[in-house]
Residue frames relative to the residue before (quaternion, step in Angstrom):
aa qw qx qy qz dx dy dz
X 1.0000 0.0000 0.0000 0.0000 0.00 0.00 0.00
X 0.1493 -0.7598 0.5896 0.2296 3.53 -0.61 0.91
X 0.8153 -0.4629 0.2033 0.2824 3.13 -2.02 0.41
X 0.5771 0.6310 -0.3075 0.4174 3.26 1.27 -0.60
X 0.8989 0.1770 -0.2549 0.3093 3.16 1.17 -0.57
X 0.5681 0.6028 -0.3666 0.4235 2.97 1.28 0.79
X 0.5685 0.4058 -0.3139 0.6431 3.16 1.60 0.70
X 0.4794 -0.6872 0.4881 0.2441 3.47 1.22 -0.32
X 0.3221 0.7903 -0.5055 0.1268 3.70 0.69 0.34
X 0.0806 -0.7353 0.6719 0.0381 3.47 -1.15 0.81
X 0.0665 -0.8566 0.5109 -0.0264 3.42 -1.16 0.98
X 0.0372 -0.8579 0.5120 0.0200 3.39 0.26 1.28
X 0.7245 0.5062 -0.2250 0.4102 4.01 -1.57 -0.91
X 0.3215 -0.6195 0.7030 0.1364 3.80 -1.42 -0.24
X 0.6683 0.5366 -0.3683 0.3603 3.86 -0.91 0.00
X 0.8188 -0.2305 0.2313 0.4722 3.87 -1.14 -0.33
X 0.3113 -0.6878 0.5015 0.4225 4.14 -0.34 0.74
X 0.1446 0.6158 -0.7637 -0.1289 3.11 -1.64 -0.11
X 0.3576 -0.7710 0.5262 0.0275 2.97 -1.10 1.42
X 0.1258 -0.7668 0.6267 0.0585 4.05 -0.56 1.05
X 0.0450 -0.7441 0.6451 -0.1679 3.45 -1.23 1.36
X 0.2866 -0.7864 0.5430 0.0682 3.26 -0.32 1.91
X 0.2675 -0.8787 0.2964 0.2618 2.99 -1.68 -0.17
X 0.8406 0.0097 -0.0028 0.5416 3.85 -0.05 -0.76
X 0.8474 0.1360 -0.2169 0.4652 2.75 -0.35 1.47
X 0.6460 0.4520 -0.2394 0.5667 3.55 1.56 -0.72
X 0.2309 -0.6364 0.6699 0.3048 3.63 -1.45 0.60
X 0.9030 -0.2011 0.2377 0.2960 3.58 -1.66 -0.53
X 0.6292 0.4223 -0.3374 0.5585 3.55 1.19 -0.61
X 0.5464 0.5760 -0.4924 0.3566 3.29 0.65 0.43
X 0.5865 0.6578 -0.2139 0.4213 3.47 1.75 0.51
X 0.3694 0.8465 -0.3558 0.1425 2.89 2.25 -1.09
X 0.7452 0.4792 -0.3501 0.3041 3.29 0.34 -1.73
X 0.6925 0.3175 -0.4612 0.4549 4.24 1.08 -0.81
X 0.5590 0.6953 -0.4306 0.1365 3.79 0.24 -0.45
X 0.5981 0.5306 -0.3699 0.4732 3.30 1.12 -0.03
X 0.6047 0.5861 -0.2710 0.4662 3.39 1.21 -1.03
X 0.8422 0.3383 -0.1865 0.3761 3.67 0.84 -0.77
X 0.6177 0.5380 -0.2703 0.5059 3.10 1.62 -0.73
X 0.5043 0.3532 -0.5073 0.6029 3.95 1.27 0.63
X 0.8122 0.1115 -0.3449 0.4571 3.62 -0.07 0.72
X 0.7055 0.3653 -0.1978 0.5742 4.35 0.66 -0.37
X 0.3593 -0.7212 0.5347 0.2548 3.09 -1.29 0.43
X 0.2409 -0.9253 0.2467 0.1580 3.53 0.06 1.35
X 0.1932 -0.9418 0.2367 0.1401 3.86 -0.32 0.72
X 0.0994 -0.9192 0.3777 0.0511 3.62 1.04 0.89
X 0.1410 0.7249 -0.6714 0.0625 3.72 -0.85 0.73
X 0.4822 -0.5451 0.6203 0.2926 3.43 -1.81 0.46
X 0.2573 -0.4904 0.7650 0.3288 3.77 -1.18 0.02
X 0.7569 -0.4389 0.4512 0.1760 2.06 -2.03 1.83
X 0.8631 0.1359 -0.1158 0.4724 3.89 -0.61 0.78
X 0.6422 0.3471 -0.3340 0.5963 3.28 1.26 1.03
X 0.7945 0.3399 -0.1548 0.4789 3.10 -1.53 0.30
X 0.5448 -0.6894 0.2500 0.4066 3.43 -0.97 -0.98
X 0.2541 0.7697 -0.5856 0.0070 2.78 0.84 1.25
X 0.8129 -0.2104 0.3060 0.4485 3.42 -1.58 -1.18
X 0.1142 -0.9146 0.3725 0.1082 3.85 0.54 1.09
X 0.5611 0.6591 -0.2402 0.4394 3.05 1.84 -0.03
X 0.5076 0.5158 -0.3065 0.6184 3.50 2.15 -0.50
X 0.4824 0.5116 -0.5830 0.4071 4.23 0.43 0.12
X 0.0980 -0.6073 0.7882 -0.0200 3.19 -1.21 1.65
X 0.5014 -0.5593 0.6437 0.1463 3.17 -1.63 0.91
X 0.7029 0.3968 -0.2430 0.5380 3.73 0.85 -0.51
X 0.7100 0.3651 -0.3021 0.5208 3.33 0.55 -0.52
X 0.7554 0.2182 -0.3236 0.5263 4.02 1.00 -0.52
X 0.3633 0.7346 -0.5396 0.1931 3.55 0.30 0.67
X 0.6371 0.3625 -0.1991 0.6504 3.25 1.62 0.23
X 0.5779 -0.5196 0.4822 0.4044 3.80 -0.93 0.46
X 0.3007 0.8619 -0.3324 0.2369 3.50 1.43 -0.89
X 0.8206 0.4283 -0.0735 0.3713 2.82 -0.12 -1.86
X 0.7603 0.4579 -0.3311 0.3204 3.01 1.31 -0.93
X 0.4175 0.7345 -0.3601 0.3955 3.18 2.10 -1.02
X 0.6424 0.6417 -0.2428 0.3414 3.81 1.14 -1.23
X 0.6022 0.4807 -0.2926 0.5663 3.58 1.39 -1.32
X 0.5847 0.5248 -0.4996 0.3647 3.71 0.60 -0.95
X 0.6756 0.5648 -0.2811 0.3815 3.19 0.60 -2.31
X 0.7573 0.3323 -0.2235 0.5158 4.21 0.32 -1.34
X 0.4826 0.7025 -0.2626 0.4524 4.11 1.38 0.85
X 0.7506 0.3931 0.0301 0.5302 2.47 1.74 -1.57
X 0.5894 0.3791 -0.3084 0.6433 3.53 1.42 -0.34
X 0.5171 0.7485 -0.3780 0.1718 3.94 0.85 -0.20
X 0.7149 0.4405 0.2878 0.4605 2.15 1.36 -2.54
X 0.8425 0.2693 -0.0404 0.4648 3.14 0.52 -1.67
X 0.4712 -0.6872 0.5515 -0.0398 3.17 -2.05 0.93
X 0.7073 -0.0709 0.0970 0.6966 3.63 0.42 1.81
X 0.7699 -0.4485 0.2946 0.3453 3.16 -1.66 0.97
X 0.2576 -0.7510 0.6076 0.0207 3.16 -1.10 0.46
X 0.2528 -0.7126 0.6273 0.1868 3.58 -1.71 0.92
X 0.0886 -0.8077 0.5658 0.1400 3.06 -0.81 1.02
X 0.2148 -0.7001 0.6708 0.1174 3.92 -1.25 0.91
X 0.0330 -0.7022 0.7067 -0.0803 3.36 -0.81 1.34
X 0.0982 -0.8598 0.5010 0.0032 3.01 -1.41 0.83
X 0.6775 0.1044 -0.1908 0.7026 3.67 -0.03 1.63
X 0.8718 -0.2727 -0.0073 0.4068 2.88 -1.48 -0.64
X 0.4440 0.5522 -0.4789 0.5183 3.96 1.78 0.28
X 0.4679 0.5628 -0.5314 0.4265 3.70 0.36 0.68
X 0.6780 0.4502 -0.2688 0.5152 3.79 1.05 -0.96
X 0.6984 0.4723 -0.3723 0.3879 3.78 1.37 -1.20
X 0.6983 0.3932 -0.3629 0.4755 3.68 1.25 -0.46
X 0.5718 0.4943 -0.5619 0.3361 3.86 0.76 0.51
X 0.5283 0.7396 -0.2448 0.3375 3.05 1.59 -0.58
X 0.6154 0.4673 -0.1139 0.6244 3.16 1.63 -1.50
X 0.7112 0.5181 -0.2698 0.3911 3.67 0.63 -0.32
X 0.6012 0.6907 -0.1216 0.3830 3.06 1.46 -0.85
X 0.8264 0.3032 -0.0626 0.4704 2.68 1.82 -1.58
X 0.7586 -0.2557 -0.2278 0.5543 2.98 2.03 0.62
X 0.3854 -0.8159 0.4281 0.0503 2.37 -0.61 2.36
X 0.3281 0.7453 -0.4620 0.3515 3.99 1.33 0.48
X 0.6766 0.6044 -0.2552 0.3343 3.34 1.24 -1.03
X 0.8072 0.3000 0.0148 0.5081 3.31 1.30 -1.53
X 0.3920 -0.7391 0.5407 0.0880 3.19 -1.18 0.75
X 0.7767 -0.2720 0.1444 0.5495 3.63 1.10 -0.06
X 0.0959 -0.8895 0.4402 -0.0762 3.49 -1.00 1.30
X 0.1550 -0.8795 0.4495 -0.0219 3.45 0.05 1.46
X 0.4809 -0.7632 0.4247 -0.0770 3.53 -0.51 1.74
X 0.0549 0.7405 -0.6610 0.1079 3.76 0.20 1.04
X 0.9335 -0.0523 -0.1015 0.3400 3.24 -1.34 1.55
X 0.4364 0.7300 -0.4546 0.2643 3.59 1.28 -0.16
X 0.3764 -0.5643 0.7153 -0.1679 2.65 -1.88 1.40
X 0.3167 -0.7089 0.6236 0.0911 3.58 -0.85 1.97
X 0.7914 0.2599 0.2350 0.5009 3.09 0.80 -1.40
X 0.0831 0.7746 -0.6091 -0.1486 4.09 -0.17 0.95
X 0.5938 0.6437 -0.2830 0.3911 3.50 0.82 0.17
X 0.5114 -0.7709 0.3338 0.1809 3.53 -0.46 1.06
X 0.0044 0.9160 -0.3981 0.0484 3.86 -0.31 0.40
X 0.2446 -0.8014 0.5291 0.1339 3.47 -0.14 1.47
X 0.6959 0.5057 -0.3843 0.3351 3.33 0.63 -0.73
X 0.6795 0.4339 -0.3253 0.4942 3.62 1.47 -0.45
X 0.5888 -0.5792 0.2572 0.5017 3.75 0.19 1.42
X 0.7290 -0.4760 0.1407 0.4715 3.53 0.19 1.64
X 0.1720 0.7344 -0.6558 0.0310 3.65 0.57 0.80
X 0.1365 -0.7715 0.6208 0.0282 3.58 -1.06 1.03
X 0.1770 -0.8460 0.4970 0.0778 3.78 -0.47 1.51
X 0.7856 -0.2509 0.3552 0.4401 3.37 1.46 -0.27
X 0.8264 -0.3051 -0.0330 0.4722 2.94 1.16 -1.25
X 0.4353 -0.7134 0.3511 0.4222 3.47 -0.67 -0.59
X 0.7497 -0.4850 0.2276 0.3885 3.22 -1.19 0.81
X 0.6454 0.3815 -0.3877 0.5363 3.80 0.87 -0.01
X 0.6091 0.4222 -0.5138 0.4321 3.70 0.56 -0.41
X 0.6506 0.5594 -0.2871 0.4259 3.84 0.82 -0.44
X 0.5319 0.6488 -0.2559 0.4803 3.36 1.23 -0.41
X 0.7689 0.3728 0.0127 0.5193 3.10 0.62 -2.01
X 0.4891 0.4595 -0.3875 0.6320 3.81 1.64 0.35
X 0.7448 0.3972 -0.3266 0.4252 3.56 0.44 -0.59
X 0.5659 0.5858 -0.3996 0.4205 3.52 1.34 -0.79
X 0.7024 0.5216 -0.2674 0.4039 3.16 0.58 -1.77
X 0.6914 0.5134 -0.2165 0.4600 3.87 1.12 -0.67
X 0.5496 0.5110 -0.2015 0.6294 3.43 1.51 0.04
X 0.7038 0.4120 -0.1699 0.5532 3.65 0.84 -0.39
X 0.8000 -0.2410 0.1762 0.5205 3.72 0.76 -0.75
X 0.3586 -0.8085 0.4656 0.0309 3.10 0.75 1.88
X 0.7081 0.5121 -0.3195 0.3665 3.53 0.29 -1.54
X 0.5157 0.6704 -0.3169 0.4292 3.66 1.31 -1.40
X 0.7936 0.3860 -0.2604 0.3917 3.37 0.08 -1.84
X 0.6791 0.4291 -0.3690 0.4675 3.77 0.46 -0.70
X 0.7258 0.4116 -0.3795 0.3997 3.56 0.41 -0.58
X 0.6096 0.4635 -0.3990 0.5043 3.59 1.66 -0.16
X 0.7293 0.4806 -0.1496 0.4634 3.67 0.59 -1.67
X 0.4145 0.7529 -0.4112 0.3038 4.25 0.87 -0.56
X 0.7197 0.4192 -0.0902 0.5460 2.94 0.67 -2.36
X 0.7577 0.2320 -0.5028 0.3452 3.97 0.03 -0.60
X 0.5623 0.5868 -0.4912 0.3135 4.00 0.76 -0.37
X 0.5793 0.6198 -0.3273 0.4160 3.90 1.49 -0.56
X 0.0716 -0.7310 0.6326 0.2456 3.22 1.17 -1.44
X 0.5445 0.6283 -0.5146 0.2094 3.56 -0.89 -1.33
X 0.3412 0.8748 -0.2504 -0.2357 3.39 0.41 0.81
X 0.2554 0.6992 -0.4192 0.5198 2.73 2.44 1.03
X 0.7292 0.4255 -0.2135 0.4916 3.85 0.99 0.17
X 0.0949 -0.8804 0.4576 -0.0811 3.66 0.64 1.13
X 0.5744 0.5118 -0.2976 0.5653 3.31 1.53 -0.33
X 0.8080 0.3338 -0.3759 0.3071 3.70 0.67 -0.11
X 0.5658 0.6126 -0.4195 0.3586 2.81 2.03 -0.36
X 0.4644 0.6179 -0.4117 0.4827 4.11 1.86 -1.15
X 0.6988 0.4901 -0.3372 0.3973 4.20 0.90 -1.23
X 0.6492 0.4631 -0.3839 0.4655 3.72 1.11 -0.66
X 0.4695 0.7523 -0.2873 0.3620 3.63 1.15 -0.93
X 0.7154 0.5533 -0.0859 0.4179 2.97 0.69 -1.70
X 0.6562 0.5674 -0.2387 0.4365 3.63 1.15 -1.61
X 0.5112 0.7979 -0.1676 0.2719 2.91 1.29 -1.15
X 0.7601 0.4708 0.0261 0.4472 2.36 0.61 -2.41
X 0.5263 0.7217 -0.2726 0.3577 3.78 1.15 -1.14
X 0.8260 0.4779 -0.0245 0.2979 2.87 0.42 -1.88
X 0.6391 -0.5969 0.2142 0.4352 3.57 -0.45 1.57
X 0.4559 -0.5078 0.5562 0.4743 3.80 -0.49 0.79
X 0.8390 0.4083 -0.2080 0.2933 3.40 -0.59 -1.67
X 0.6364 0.3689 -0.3690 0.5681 3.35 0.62 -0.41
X 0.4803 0.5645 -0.4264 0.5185 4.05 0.30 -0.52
X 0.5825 0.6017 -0.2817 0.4683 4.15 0.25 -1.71
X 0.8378 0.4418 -0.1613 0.2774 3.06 0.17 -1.65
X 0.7256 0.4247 -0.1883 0.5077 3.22 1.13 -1.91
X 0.5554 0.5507 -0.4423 0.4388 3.71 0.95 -0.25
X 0.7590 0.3723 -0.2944 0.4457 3.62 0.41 -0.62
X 0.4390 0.6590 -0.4121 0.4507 3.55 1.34 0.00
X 0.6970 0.5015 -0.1942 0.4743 2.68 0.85 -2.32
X 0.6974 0.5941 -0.1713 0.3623 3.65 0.06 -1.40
X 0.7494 0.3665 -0.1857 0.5193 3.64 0.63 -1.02
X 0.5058 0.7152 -0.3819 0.2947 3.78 1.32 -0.75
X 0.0163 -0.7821 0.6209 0.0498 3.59 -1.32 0.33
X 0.1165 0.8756 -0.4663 0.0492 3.25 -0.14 1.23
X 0.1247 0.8156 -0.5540 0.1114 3.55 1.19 0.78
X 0.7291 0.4065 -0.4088 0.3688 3.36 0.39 -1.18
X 0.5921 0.5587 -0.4429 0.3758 3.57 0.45 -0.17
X 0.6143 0.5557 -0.4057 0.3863 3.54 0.76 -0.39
X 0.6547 0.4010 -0.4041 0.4973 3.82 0.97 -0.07
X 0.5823 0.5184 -0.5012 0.3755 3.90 0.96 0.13
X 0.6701 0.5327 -0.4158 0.3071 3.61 0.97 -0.44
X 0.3862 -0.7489 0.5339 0.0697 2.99 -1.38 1.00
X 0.4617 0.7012 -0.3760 0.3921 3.66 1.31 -1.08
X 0.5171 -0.6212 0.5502 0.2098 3.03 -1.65 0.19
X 0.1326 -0.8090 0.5540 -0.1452 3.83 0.20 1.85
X 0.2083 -0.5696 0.7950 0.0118 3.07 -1.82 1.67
X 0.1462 0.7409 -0.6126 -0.2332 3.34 -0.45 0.41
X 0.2027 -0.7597 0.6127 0.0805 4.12 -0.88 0.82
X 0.1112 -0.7355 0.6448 -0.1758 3.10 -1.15 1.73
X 0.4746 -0.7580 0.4305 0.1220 3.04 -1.28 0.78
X 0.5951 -0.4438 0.4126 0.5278 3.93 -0.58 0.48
X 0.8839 0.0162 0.1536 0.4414 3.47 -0.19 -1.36
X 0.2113 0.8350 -0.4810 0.1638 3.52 -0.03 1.04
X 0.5909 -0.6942 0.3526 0.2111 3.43 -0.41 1.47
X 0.8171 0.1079 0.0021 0.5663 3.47 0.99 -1.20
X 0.7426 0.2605 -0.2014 0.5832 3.38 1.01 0.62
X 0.0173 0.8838 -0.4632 0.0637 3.84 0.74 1.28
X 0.7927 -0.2282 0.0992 0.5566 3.51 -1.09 0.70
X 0.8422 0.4058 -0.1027 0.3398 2.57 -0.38 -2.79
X 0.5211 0.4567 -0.4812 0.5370 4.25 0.45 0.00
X 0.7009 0.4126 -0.4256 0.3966 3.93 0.47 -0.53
X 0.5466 0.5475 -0.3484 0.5292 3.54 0.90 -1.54
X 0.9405 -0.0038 -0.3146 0.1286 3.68 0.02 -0.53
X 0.0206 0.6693 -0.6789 0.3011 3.39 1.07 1.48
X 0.6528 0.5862 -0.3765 0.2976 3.15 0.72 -2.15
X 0.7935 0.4180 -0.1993 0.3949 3.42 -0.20 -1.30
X 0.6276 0.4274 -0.4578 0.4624 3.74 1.16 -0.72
X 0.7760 0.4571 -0.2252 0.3717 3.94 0.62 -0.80
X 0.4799 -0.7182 0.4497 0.2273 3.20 0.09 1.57
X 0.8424 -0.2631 -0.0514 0.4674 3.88 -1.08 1.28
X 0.0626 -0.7668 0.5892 -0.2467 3.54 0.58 1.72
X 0.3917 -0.6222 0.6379 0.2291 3.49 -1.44 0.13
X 0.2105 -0.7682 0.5871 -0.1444 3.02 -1.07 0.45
X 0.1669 0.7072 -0.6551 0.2071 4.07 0.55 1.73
X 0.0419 -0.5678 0.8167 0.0938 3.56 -1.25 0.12
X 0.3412 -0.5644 0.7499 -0.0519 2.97 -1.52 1.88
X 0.4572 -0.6748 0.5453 0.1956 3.52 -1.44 0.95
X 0.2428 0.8429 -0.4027 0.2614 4.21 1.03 0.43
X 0.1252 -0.7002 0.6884 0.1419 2.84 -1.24 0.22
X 0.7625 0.3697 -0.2621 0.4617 3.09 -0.62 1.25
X 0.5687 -0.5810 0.4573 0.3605 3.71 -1.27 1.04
X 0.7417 0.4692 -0.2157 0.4280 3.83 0.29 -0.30
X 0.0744 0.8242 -0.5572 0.0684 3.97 0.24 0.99
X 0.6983 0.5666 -0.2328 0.3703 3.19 1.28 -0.13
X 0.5794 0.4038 -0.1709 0.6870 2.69 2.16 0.30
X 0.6867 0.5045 -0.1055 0.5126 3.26 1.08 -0.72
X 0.7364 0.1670 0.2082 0.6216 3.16 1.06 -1.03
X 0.0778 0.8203 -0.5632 0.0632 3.74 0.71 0.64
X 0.7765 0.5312 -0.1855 0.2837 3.56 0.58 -1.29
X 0.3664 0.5834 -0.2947 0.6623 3.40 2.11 -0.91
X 0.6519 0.6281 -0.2902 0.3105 3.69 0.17 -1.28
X 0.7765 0.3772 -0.1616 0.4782 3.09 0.24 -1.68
X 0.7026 0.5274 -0.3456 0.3298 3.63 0.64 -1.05
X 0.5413 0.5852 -0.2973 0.5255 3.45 1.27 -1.08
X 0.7093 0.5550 -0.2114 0.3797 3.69 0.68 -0.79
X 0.6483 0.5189 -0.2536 0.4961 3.34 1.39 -1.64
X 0.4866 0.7052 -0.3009 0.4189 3.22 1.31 -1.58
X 0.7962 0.3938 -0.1801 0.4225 3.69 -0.10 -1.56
X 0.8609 0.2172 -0.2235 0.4022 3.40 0.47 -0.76
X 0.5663 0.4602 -0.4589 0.5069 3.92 1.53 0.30
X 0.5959 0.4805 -0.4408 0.4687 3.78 1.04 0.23
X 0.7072 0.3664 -0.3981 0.4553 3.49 1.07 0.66
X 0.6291 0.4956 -0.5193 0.2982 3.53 0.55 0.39
């Protein structure tokens, strides 16, 4: 099986790469609305994470994804595969942490990396001058139980508030759905990966040039968790999109793209 298809890779457009990496629960068409915009001027690169979407669901190691790691690795062995010259990578959620991760470890590959909703840390922390991720270690618990007991339940409950959109019922029934798709057991797993992870300290190794774009009001990814990527990632960007909801690229495509076009036509 070659790489393309066991990650699902789609390549569209001509010009500079910029790679788009969805997240929990969602596969790649959850990008549609920027891909037209970028793929008249970049050469766009779409893939599923290994256990989403369609990729090769039989290649999800539990050992190898028990860290964000592994995934940072598929990006990193994605990017020397496919792509041509540095690359931008757009990660979104909890693929914002797997491409600092992959950047970090080699920042030769990429040329600049722009961060939709990401979250160092979903987990509150007194001991880190009151860092506050959202939640607290029992509200994260009692998500993971309740997701371990009746998977189908949580997504058809928890889907619609991570979408927000609530003038858009169709994306919250479309996020629902993604949800619902996706291999219980693998899902279980990568959530508590995803969910239990801490990757502040990584945010002072990065060197790239970082938009990070946050949303007004975002269930699993509030202000203060954006403001302090911002401040952990030495000359970072810093848009706040007016949204409701973890998903502006769906929700909010047009905010999206500009914040994006902005960041990466103010570097050439």
């Amino acid at each position: 099986m070659t790489l393309q298809e066991k990650n699902n890779i789609h390549i569209l457009g001509s010009g500079p790469a910029i790679v788009l990496l969805h997240g929990f629960g969602c596969d790649q068409n959850m990008w549609r609305f920027l891909v037209p915009a970028f793929a008249r001027t970049h050469t766009v690169i779409l893939y599923d994470l290994i256990g989403s979407g369609k990729s090769h669901l039989a290649a999800y190691d539990h050992d190898r994804y028990g860290t964000l790691q592994g995934h940072a690795d598929d990006l990193l062995d994605i990017v020397r595969e496919v792509a041509v010259g540095p690359v931008t990578v757009v990660g979104h959620s909890v693929s914002a942490m797997i491409a600092l991760l992959a950047t970090n470890k080699a920042p030769e590959l990429f040329d600049a990396q722009v961060m939709v909703g990401p979250s160092a840390c979903y987990i509150d922390d007194d001991k880190d001058g009151g860092y506050r991720g959202g939640f607290t270690r029992a509200d994260i618990d009692d998500l993971l139980d309740t997701m371990e007991s009746n998977y189908l339940g949580w997504s058809s409950a928890v889907a619609p508030q991570i979408m927000g959109a609530p003038d858009q019922p169709h994306l919250r029934e479309e996020l629902t759905n993604s949800f619902c798709r996706t291999d219980p057991d693998i899902a279980k797993h990568f959530a508590r990966v995803t969910f239990l992870s801490d990757h502040r300290a990584d945010l002072a190794h990065c060197r790239l040039p970082t938009l990070i774009l946050q949303c007004t009001d975002d269930f699993i990814a509030p202000v203060a968790v954006g403001e302090y990527i911002h401040r952990a990632i030495a000359g970072s960007e810093y848009v706040l999109i007016d949204n409701t909801g973890h998903c502006p690229h769906l929700s909010a495509p047009d905010a999206s793209v500009a914040a994006i076009r902005r960041f990466i036509d103010g570097r050439r």
